[in-house]
MITI-416034 format. One record per residue (C-alpha): residue number from 0; residue in three letters; x, y, z. Coordinates in nm, 4 decimals, m for minus. Layout:
N
i:aa:xx:yy:zz
NUM:Ala:X:Y:Z
...
This chain:
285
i:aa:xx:yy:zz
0:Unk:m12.0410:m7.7661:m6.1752
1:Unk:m12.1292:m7.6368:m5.8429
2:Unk:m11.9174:m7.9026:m5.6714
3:Unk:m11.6236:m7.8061:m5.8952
4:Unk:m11.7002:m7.4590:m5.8005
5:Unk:m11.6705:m7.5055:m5.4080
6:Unk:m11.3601:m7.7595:m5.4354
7:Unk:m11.1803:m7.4806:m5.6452
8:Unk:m11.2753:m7.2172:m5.3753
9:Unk:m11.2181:m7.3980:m5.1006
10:Unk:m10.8472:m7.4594:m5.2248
11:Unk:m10.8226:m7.1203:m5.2923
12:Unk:m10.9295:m6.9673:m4.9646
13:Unk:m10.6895:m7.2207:m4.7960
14:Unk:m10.3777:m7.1621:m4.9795
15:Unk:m10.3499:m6.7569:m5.0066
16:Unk:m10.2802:m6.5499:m4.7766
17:Unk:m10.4611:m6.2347:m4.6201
18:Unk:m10.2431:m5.9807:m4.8157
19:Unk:m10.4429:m5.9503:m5.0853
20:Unk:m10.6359:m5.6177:m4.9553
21:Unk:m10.2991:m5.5040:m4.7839
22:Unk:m10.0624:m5.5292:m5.0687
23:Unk:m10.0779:m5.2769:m5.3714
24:Unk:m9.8476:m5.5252:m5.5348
25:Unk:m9.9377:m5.8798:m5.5409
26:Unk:m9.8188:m6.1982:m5.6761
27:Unk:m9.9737:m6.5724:m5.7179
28:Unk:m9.8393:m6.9094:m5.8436
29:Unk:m9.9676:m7.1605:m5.9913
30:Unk:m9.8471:m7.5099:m5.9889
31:Unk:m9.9685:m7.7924:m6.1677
32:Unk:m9.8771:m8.1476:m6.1562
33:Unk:m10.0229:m8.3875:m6.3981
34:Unk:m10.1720:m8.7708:m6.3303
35:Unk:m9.8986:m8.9604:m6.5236
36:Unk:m9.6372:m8.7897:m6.2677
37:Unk:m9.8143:m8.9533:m5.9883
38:Unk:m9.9318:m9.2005:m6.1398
39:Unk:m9.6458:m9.4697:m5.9835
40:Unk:m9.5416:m9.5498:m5.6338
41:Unk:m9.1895:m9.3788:m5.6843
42:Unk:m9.3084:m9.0679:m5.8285
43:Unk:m9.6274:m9.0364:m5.6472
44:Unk:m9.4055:m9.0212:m5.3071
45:Unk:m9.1527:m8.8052:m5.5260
46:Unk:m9.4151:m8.5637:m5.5618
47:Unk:m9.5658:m8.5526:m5.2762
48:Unk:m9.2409:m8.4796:m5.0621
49:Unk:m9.0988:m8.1973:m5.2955
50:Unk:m9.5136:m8.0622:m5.2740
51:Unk:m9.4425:m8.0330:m4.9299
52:Unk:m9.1597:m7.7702:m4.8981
53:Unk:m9.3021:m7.5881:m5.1915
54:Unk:m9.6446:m7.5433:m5.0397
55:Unk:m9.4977:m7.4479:m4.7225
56:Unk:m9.2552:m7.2021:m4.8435
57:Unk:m9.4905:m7.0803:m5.1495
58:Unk:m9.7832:m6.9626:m4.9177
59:Unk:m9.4736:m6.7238:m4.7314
60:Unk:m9.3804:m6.5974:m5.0739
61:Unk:m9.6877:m6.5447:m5.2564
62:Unk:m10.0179:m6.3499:m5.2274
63:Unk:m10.2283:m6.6622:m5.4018
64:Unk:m10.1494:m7.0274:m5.4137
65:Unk:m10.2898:m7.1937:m5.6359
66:Unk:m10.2079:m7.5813:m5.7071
67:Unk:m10.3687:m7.8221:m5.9391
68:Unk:m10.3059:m8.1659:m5.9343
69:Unk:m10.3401:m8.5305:m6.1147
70:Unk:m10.6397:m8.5144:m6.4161
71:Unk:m10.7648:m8.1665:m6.3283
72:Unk:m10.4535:m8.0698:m6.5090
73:Unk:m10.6415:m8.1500:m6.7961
74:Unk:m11.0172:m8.0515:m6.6923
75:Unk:m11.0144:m7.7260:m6.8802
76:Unk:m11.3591:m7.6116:m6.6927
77:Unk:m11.1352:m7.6077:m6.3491
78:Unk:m10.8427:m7.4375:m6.5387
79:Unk:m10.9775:m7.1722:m6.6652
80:Unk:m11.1516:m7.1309:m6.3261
81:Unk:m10.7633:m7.1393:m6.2004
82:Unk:m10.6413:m6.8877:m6.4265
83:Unk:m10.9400:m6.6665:m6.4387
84:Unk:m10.8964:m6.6049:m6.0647
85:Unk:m10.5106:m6.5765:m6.0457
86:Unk:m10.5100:m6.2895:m6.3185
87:Unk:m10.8037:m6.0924:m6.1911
88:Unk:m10.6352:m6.1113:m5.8256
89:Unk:m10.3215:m6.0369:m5.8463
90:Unk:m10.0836:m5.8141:m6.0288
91:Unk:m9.8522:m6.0698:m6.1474
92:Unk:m9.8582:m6.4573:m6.2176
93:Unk:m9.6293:m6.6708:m6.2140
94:Unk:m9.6588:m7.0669:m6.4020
95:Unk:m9.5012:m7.3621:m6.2847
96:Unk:m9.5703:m7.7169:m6.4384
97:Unk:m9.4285:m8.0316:m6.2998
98:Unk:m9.6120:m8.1950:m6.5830
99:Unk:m9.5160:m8.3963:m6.9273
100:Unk:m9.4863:m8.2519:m7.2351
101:Unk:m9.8585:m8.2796:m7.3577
102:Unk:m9.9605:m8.0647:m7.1193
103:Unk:m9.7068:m7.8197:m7.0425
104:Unk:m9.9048:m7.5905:m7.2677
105:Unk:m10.1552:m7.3210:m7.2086
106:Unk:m10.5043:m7.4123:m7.3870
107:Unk:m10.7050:m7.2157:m7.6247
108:Unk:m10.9929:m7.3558:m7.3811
109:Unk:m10.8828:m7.1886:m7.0284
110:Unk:m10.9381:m6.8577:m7.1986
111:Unk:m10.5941:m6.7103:m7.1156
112:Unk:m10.5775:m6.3437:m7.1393
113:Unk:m10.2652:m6.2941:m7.4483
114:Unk:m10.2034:m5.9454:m7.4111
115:Unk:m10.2654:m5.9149:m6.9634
116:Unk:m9.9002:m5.8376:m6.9289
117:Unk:m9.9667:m6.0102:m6.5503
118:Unk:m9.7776:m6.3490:m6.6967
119:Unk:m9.4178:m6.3191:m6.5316
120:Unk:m9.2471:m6.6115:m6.5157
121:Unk:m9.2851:m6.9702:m6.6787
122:Unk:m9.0957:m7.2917:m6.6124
123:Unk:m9.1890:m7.6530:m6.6692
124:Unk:m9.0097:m7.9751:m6.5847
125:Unk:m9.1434:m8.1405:m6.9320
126:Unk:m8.9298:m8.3422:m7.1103
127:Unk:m8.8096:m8.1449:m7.4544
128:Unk:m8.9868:m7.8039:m7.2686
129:Unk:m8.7858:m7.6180:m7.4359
130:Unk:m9.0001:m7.6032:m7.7389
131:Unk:m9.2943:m7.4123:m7.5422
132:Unk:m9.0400:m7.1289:m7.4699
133:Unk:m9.1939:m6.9248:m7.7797
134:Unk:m9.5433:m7.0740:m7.6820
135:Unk:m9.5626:m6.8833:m7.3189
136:Unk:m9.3337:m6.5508:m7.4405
137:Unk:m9.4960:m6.4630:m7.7788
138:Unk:m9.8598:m6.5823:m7.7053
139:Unk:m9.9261:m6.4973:m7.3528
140:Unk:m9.6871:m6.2602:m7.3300
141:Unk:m9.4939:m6.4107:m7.0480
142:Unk:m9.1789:m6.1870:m6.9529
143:Unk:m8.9136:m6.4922:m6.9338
144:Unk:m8.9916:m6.8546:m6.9214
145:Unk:m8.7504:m7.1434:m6.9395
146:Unk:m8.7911:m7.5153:m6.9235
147:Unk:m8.5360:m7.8424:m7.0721
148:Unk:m8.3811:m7.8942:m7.3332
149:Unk:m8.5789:m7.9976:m7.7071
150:Unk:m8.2411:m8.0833:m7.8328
151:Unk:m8.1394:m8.4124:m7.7113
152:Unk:m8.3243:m8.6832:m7.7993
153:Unk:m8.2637:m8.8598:m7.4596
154:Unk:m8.5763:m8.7923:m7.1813
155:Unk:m8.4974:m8.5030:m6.9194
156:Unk:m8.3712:m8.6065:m6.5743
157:Unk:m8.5729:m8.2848:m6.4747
158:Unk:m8.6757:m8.3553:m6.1351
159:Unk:m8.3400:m8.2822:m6.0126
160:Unk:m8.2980:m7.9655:m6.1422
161:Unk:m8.6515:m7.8100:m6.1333
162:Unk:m8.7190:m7.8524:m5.8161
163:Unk:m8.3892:m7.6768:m5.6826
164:Unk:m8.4714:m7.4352:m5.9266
165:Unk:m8.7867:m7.3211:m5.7872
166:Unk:m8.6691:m7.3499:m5.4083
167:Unk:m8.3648:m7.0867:m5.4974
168:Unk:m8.6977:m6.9032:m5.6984
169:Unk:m8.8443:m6.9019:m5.3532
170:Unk:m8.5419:m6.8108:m5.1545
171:Unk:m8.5175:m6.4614:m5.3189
172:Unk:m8.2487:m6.5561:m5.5978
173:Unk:m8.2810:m6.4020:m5.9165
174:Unk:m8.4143:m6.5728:m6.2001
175:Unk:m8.0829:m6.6573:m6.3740
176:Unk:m7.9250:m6.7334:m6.0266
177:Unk:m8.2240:m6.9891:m5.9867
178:Unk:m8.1699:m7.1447:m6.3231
179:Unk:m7.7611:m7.1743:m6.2550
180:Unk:m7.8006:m7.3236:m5.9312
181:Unk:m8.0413:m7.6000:m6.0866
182:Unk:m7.8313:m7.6667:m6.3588
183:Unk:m7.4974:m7.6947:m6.0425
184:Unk:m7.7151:m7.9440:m5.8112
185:Unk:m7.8612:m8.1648:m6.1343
186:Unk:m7.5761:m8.1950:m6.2496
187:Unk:m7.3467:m8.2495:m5.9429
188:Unk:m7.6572:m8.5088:m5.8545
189:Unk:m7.6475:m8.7080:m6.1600
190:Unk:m7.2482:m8.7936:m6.1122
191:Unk:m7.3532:m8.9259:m5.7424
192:Unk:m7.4236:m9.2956:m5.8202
193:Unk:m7.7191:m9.2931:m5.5539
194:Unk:m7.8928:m9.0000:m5.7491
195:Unk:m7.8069:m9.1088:m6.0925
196:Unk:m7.9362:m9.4808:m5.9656
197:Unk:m8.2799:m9.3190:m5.8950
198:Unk:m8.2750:m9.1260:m6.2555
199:Unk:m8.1673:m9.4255:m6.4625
200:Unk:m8.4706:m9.6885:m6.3027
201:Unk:m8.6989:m9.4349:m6.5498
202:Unk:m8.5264:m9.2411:m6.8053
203:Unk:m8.3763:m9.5731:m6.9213
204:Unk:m7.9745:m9.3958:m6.9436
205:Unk:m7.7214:m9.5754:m7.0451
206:Unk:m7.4582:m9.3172:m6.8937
207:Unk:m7.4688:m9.0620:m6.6599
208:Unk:m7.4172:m8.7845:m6.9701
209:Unk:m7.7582:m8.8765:m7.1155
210:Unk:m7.9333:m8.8220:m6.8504
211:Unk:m7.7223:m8.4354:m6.8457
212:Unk:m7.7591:m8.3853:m7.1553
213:Unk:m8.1552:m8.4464:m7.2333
214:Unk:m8.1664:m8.1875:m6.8994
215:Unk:m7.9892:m7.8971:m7.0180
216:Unk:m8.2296:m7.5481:m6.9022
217:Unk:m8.3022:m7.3821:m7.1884
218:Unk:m8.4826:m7.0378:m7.1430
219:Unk:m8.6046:m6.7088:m7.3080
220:Unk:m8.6648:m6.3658:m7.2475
221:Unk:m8.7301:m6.0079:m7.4367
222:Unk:m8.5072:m5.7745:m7.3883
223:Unk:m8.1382:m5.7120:m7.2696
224:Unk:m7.9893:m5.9791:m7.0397
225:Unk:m7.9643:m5.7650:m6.7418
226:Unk:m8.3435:m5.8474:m6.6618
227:Unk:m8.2696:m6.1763:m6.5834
228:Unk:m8.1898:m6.0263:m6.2504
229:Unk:m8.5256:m6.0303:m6.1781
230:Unk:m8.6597:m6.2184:m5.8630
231:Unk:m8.9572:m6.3070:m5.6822
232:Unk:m9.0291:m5.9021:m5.5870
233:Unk:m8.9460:m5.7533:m5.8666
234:Unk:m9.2884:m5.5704:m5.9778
235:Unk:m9.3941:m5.5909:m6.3210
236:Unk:m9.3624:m5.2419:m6.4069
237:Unk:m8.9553:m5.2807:m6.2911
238:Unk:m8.8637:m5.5502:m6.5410
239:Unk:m9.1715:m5.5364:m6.8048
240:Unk:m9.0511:m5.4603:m7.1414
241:Unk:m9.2235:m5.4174:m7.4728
242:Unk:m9.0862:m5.4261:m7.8961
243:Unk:m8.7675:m5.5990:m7.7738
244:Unk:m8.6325:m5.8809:m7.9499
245:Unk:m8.6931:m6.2236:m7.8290
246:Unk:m8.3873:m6.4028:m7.6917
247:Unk:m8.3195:m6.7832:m7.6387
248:Unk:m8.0414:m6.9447:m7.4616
249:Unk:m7.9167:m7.2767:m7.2839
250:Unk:m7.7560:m7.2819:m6.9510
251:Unk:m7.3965:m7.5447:m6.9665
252:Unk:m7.1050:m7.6010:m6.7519
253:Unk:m6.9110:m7.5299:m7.0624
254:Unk:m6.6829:m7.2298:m6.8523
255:Unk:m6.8423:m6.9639:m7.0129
256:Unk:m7.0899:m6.8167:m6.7274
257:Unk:m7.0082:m6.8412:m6.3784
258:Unk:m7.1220:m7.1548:m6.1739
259:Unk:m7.4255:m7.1805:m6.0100
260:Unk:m7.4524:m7.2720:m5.6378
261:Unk:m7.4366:m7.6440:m5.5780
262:Unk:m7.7986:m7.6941:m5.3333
263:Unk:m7.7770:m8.0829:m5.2618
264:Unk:m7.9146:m8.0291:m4.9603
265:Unk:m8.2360:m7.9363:m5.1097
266:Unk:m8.2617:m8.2767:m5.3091
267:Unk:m8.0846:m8.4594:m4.9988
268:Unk:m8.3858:m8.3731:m4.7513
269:Unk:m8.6476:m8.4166:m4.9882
270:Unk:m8.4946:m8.7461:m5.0822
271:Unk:m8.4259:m8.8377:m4.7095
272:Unk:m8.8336:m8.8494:m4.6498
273:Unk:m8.8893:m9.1312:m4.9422
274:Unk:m8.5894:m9.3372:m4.8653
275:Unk:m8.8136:m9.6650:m4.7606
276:Unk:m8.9559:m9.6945:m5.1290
277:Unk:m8.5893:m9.6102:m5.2755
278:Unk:m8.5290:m9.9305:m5.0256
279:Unk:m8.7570:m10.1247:m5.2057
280:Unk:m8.5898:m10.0084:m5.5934
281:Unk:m8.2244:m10.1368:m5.3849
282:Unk:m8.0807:m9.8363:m5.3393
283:Unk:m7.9844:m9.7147:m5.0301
284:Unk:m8.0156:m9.3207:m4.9529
């Protein structure tokens, strides 16, 4: 336990920032990233190149990083050591889980406060994580959360929208804007034969329209559909709202909302750093 302890402090300590006593409005994120994700060559170097830019940028943007990776996804001692110190930090928290379904959820066992109101935003790159929308909103009270679609019974190519998705989080878009421009790039980056060659080797697609269509971003929110013009800033006592009803929706190219902005260069430089193992898969990047 006392090892635990120090590890989980020691990350701490090295991923926030000093603005904790300077703010009177602060914000953390945690990330998670489960052992089956890096469990193989290709998405172990995947992972670690997209972890990267997000640490890097996420320590500018945030009060509190705090990032927990491989099978302490699933130690619930560490996580509730995780959560415990994100909501009695900071004023909001925001969740992001680059995990598989199984363990997109929140446990009964990391003794997550339901009715904090510090739970801001939610997305996860699970396969079907669309069907934990309810889970994160009506439980823990989370203002919007979002993740892929539990509609399509073909796996989620969600790598290449999530991750552009959380850049344009950390650029300053809003959280709709975010959502459109990672539905733009996965798309757009699915019809590129050199993107969709990468997605086929392990979602197994036939066609480049399976691989769309089991990523569709499905979210949810309370309220009217102005908030979704929320962004990373935004205090909770701007956008909180309580008694509203609960709202889900899907994000398509279907002409009815305006396009998102197309952000290949996101997944191009990310993709650029683990071109020798694409080498070794044949396919040139």
């Amino acid at each position: 336990m006392k090892l635990k302890v120090a590890i989980f402090l020691s990350t701490i300590m090295a991923l926030s920032t000093s603005s904790w006593a300077a703010n009177t409005f602060t914000k953390a994120l945690i990330i998670t990233i489960d052992q089956k994700t890096l469990s193989d060559g290709m998405n172990k170097a995947w992972d670690h190149a997209r972890l990267d830019y997000i640490f890097a940028k996420a320590k500018t943007k945030y009060d509190g990083v705090y990032p927990v990776t491989g099978e302490l996804v699933r130690n619930d001692e560490y996580m509730e050591l995780i959560w415990h110190a994100a909501l009695h930090k900071h004023d909001v928290v925001d969740y992001v889980s680059f995990v598989h379904e199984e363990d997109q959820w929140i446990k009964p066992e990391w003794k997550v406060a339901k009715n904090s109101n510090k739970l801001r935003m939610v997305y996860s790159e699970a396969c079907h994580g669309g069907n934990g929308l309810k889970h994160f909103i009506q439980e823990y009270g989370a203002f919007v959360s979002a993740g892929h679609t539990d509609e399509s019974p073909h796996l989620s190519a969600s790598p290449f929208f999530s991750f552009v998705f959380l850049m344009s989080w950390l650029d300053g878009e809003s959280f709709y804007q975010s959502l459109r421009n990672a539905e733009a790039t996965g798309s757009n980056a699915l019809n590129d034969p050199r993107y969709f060659g990468i997605a086929r080797v392990f979602g197994k697609y036939t066609d480049v329209s399976q691989a769309i269509d089991g990523s569709r971003i499905k979210y949810a929110y309370r309220g009217d559909v102005s908030v979704l013009d929320f962004n990373i800033n935004s205090p909770r006592e701007e956008i909180w709202t309580d008694g509203l009803e609960y709202v889900e929706a899907t994000i398509t190219n279907d002409g009815t909302i305006a396009p998102g902005k197309v952000r290949l260069e996101i997944l191009q430089e990310v993709f650029s750093k683990i071109a020798p193992q694409l080498g070794l898969m044949g396919i040139k990047f």
